[in-house]
TIVO-356451 format. One record per residue (C-alpha): residue number from 1; x, y, z. Coordinates in steps of 0.05 Angstrom, whole numbers, plus 5000, padded with zeros to 4 digits. Layout:
BEGIN
ATOM, NUM, X, Y, Z
...
//
This chain:
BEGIN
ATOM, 1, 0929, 0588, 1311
ATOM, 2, 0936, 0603, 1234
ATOM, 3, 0997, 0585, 1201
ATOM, 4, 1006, 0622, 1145
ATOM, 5, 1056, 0627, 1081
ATOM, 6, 1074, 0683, 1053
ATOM, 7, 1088, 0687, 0977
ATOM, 8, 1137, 0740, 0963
ATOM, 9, 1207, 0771, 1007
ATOM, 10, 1206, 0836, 0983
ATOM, 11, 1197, 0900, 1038
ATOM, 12, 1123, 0898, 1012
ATOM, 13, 1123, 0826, 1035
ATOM, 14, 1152, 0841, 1097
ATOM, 15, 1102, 0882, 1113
ATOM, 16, 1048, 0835, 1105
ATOM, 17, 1086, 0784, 1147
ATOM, 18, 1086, 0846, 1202
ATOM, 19, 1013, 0836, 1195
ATOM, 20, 1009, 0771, 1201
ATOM, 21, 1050, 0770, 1271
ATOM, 22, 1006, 0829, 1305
ATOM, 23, 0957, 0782, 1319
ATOM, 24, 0962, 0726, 1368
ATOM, 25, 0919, 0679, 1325
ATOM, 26, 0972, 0687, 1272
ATOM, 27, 1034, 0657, 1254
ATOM, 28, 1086, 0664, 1193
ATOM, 29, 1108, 0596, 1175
ATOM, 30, 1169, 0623, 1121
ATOM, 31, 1173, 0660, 1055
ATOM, 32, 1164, 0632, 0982
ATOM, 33, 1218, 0674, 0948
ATOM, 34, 1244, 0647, 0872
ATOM, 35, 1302, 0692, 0885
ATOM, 36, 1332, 0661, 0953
ATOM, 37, 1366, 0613, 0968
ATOM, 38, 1315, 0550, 1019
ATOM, 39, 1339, 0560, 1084
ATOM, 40, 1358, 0642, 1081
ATOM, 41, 1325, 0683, 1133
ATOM, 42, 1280, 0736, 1122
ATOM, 43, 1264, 0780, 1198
ATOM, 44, 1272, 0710, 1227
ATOM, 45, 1227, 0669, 1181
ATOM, 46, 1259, 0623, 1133
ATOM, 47, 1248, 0626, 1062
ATOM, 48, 1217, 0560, 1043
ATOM, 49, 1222, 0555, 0971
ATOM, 50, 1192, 0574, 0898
ATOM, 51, 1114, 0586, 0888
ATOM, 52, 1115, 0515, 0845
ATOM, 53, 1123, 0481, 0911
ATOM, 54, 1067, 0508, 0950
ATOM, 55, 1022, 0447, 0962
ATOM, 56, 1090, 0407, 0984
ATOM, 57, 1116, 0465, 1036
ATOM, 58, 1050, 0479, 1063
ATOM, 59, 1037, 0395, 1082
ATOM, 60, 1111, 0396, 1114
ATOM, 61, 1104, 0459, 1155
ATOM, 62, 1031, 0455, 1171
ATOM, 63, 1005, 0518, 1142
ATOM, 64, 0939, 0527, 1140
ATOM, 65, 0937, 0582, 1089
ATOM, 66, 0978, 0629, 1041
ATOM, 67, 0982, 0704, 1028
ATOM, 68, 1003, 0738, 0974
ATOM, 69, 1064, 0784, 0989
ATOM, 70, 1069, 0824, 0920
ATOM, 71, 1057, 0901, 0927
ATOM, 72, 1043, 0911, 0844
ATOM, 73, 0975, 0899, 0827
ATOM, 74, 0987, 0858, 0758
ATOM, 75, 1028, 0819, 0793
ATOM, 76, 0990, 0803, 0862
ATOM, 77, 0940, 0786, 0814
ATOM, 78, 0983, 0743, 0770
ATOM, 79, 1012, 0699, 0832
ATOM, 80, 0949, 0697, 0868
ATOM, 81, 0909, 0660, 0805
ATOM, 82, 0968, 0618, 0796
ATOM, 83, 0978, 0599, 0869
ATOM, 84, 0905, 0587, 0869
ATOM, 85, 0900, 0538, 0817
ATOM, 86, 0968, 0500, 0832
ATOM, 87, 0939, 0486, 0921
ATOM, 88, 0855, 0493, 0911
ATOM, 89, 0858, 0463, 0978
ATOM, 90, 0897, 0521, 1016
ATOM, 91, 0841, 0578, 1039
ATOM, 92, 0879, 0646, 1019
ATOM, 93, 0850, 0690, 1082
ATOM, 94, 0849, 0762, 1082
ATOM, 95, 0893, 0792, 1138
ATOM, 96, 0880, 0854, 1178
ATOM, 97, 0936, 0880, 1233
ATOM, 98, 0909, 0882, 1303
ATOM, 99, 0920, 0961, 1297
ATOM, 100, 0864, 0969, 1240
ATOM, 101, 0793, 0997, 1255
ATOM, 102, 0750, 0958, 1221
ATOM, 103, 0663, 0976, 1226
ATOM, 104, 0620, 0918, 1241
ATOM, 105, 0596, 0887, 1167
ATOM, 106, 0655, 0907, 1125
ATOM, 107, 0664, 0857, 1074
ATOM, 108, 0740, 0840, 1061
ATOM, 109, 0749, 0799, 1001
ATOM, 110, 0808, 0723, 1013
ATOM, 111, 0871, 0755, 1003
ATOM, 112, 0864, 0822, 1015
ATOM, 113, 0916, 0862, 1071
ATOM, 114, 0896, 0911, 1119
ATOM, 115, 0957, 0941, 1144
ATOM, 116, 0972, 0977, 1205
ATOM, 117, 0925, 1049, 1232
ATOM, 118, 0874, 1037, 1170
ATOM, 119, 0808, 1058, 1189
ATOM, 120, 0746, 1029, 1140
ATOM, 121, 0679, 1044, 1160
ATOM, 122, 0611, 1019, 1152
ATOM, 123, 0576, 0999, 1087
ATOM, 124, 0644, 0984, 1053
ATOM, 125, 0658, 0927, 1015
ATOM, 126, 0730, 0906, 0990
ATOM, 127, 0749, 0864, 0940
ATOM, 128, 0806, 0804, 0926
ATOM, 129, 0871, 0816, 0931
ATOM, 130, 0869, 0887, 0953
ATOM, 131, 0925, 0922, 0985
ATOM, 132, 0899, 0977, 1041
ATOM, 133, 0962, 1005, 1064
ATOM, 134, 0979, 1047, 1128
ATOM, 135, 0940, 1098, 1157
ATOM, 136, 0881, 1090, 1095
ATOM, 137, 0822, 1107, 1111
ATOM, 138, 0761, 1090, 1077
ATOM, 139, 0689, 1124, 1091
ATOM, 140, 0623, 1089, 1095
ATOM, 141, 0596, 1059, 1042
ATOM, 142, 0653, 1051, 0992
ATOM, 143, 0673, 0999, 0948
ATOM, 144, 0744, 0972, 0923
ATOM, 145, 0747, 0925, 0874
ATOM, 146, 0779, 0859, 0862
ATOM, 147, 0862, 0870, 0854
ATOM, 148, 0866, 0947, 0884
ATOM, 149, 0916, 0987, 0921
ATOM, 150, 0909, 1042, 0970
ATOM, 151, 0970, 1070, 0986
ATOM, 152, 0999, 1102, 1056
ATOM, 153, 0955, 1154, 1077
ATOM, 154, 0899, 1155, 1024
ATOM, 155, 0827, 1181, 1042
ATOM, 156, 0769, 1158, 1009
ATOM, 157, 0702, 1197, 1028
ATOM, 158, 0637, 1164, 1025
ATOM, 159, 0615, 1123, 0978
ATOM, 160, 0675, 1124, 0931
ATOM, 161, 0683, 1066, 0881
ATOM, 162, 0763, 1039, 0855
ATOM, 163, 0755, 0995, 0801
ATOM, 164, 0790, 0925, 0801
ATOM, 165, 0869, 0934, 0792
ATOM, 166, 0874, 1006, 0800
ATOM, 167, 0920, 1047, 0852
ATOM, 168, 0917, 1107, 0882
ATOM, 169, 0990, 1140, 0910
ATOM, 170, 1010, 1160, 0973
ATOM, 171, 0973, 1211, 1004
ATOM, 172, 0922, 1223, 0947
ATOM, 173, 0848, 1240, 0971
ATOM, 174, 0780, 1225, 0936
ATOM, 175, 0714, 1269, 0953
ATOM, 176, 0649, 1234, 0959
ATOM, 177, 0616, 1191, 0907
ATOM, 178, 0678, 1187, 0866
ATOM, 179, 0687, 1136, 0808
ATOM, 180, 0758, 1111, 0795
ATOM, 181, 0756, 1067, 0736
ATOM, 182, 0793, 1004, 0724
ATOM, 183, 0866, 1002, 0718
ATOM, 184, 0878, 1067, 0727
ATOM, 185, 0927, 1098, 0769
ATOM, 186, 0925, 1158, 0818
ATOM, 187, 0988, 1202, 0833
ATOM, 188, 1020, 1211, 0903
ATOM, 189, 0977, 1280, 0938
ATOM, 190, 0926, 1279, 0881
ATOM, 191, 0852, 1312, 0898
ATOM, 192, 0807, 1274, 0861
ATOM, 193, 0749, 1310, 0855
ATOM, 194, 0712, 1286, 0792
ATOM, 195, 0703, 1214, 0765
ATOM, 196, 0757, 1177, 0724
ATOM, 197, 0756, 1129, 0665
ATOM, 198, 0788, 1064, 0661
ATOM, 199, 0858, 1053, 0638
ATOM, 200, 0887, 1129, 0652
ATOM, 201, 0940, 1164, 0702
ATOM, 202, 0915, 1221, 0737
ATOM, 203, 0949, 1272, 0784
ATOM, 204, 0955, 1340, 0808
ATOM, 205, 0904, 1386, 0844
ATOM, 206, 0846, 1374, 0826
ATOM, 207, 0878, 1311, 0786
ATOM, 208, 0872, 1312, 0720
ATOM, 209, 0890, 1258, 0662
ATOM, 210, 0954, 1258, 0635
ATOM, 211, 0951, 1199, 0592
ATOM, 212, 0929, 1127, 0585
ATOM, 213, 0955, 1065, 0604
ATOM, 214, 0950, 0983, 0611
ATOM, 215, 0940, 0942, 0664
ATOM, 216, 1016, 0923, 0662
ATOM, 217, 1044, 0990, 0660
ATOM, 218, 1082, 1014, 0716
ATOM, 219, 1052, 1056, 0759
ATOM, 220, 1082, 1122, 0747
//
């Protein structure tokens, strides 16, 4: 059994604590939440304290791990460094539901979430800290880089690359051997069909750029 924090109370946190209890290996030990009040209850798991407090929480509850619970990429990737250099010691797994389809080989980067009905097949490699969210599906042979977020329902044909911190909306869809650069950020129920640069939104169909951005923008 794997006792695992989760860092973050938000819905998007809530989620990844879903997928954390659909496996019987796995167990939620509470919530690191800034905004909450110790003790409070979030779906039946109490919220255990502030990120600074980590190393202490984890030793009292005997967590074994920690996962990051933040949905926005800048700040996933934010917490996760921090969290990472204030408990070294605590691994920071990468967490799949039991629902997922997942091809022999895959390479899943430590803190990346696999949520529930994703399907990723063979070849693929994903980075740190990705989010793949429901019902993604990612062809053979692609590759998502470190801090990345596939949203509900995105299709990625084969051999697609997302650069590190980028996101692609709800529902969008990439051909094969698409490029999305880093940063950048793909509308909800986009057709991507060409490659895209770093830094830029993109939408429509086919998508198109509609201007540029940083990686601390929001999304949309």
């Amino acid at each position: 059994m794997t006792r695992l924090v989760i860092a973050g109370a938000s819905g998007h946190a809530r989620v990844v604590a879903d997928v954390v209890r659909s496996r019987d290996d796995r167990r939620v030990v509470g919530f690191l939440a800034p905004d909450l009040p110790p003790g409070a209850s979030v779906d039946g798991d109490p919220v255990l304290g502030d990120d600074d407090e980590l190393a202490e929480i984890a030793r009292a509850g005997g967590a074994d791990g920690w996962v990051c619970g933040m949905g926005d990429n800048a700040r996933r990737r934010g917490v996760t460094e921090r969290l990472g250099s204030l408990a070294p010691e605590l691994p920071n797994p990468a967490v799949v539901h039991a629902s997922a389809t997942i091809a022999p080989g895959v390479v899943l980067g430590a803190g990346t979430v696999v949520m529930a009905g994703v399907v990723i097949n063979v070849g693929t490699s994903i980075g740190r800290g990705c989010v793949v969210n429901t019902s993604a599906s990612v062809d053979h042979d692609g590759e998502i880089s470190d801090f990345a977020n596939l949203s509900p329902g995105v299709v990625l044909g084969g051999g697609c690359r997302v650069g590190s911190g980028s996101f692609v909306g709800l529902g969008a869809k990439v051909i094969h051997n698409v490029t999305i650069g880093r940063d950048t950020v793909v509308g909800a129920g986009a057709l991507v069909t060409r490659d895209l640069p770093d830094n830029v939104v993109a939408y429509g169909i086919p998508a198109r750029v509609v201007r540029d951005r940083t990686s601390t923008d929001p999304y949309l």
